[in-house]
C-alpha positions as CSV (number, residue, x, y, z in Angstrom):
1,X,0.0,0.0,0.0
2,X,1.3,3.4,-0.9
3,X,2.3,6.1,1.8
4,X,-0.4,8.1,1.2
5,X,-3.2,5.6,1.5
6,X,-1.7,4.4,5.0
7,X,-1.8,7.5,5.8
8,X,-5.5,8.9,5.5
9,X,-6.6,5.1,6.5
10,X,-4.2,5.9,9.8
11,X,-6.0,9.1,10.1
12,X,-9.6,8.6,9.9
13,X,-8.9,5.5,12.3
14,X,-7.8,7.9,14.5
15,X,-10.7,10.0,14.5
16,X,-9.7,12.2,11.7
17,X,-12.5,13.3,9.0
18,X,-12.3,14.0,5.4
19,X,-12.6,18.4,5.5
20,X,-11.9,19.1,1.8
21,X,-9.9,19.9,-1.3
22,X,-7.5,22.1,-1.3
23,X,-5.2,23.8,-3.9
24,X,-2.8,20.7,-4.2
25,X,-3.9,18.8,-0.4
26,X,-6.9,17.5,1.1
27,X,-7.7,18.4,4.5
28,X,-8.6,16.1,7.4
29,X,-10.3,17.8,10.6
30,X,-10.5,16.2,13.9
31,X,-13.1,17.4,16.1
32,X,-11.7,16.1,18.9
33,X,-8.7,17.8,19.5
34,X,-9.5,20.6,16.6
35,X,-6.6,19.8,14.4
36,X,-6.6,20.3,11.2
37,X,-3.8,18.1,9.0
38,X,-3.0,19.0,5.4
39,X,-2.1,15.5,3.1
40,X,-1.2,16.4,-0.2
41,X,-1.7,14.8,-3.1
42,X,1.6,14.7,-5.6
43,X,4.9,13.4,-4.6
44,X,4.3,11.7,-1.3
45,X,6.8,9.8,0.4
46,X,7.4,8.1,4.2
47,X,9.1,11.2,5.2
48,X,5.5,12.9,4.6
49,X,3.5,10.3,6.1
50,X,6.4,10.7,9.6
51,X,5.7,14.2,9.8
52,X,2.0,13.6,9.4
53,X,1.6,11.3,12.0
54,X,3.7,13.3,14.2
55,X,2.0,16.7,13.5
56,X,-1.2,14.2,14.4
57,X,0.1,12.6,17.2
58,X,0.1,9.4,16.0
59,X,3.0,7.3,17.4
60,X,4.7,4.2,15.4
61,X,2.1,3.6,13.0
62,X,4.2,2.5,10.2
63,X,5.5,0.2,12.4
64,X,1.9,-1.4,13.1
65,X,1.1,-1.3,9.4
66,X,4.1,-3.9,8.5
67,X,3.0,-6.3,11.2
């Protein structure tokens, strides 16, 4: 599975909701803590999906996803 699809099926497992489209990201809201996390769409690598889960607050996801 590509980095990008781990990453918004990590994120609305974790509460996160499709917000919209933006200019070159979608947006996923989390009414919860009121975060809102940008995932764009072009040229995504692990490095992005790190900083997303970090800027999320997700901890060792990737690491779960292998298993």
């Amino acid at each position: 599975m590509s980095p990008r699809k781990i990453t918004v099926k990590t994120l609305e497992a974790n509460g996160y909701q499709f917000k919209r489209h933006g200019a070159n990201h979608d947006l996923y809201y989390n009414p919860e803590t009121g975060k809102t996390i940008p995932v764009k769409r072009h040229d995504f690598n692990e490095n992005d999906m790190k900083y997303i889960f970090k800027e999320a607050g997700i901890k060792n996801q990737k690491d779960r996803d292998r298993g």
